[in-house]
C-alpha positions in Angstrom: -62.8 -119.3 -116.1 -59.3 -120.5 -115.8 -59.4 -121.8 -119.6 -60.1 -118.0 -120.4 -57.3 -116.5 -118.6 -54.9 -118.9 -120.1 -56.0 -118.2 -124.0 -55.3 -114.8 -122.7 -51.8 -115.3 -122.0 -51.2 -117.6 -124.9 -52.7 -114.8 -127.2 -50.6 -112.4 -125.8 -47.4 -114.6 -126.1 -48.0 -115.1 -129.4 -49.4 -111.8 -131.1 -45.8 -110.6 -129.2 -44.2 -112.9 -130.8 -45.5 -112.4 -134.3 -44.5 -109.1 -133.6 -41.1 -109.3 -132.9 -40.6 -112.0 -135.6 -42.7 -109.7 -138.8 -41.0 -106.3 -137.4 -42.6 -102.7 -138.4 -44.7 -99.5 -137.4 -48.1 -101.3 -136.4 -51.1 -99.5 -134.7 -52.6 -100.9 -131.6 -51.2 -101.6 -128.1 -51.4 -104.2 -126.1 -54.9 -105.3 -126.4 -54.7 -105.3 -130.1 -51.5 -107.4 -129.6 -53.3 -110.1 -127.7 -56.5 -110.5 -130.0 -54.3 -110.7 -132.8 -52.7 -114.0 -130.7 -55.4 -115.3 -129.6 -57.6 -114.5 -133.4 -54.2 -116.6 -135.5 -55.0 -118.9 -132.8 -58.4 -120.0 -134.0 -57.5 -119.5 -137.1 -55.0 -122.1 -137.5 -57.2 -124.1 -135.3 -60.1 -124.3 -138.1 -57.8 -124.9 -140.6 -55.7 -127.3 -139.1 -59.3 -129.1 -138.3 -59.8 -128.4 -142.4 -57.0 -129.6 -143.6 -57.1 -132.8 -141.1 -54.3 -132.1 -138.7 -56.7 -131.5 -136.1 -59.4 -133.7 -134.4 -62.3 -132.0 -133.0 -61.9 -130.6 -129.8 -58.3 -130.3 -130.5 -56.5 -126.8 -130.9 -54.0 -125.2 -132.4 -50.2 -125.5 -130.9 -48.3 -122.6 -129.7 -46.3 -122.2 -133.2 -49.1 -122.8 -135.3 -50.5 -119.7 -132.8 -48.0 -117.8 -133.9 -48.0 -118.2 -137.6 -52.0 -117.7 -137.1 -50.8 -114.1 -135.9 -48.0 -113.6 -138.7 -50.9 -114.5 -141.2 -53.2 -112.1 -139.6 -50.4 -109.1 -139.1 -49.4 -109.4 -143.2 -52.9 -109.6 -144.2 -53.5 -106.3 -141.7 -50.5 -104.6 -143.0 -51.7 -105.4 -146.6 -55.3 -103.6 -145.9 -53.7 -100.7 -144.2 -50.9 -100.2 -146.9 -53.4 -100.2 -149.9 -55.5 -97.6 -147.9 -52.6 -95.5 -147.4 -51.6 -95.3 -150.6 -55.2 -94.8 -152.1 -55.6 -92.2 -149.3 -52.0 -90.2 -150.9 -53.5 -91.1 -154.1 -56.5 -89.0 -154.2 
């Protein structure tokens, strides 16, 4: 239970600071903000065990948690900006 709690707070640390460090007009509050942390966090985690940096069992650090985010938020911000403009479009 306790493990939970603390990828919580270690997504929420994170997706905040992807946040503040890729600054713009995002959707989603808090919630969004902490599965965004906690999502770049297993992200980097699978490909850090990929890639070879990672041993199984092993997770991601607290930067590579927040790139996992900043990853996330420009590939989100991609989506939603080609949908905008399609949407203007037609």
């Amino acid at each position: 239970m306790l493990s939970v709690i603390w990828y919580i707070i270690i997504g929420a640390v994170a997706g905040s600071l992807a946040k503040l460090f890729m600054p713009g007009k995002d959707g989603g509050g808090f919630i969004v903000t902490v599965l965004l942390g906690i999502a770049g966090s297993l992200l980097f985690t699978y490909l850090g065990r990929l890639i070879g940096w990672y041993n199984e069992g092993d997770s991601a650090g607290f930067i590579a948690s927040i790139l996992g985010a900043m990853v996330l938020l420009g590939i989100y911000r991609l989506i939603k900006g080609k949908g905008a403009a399609k949407a203007i479009k037609d």
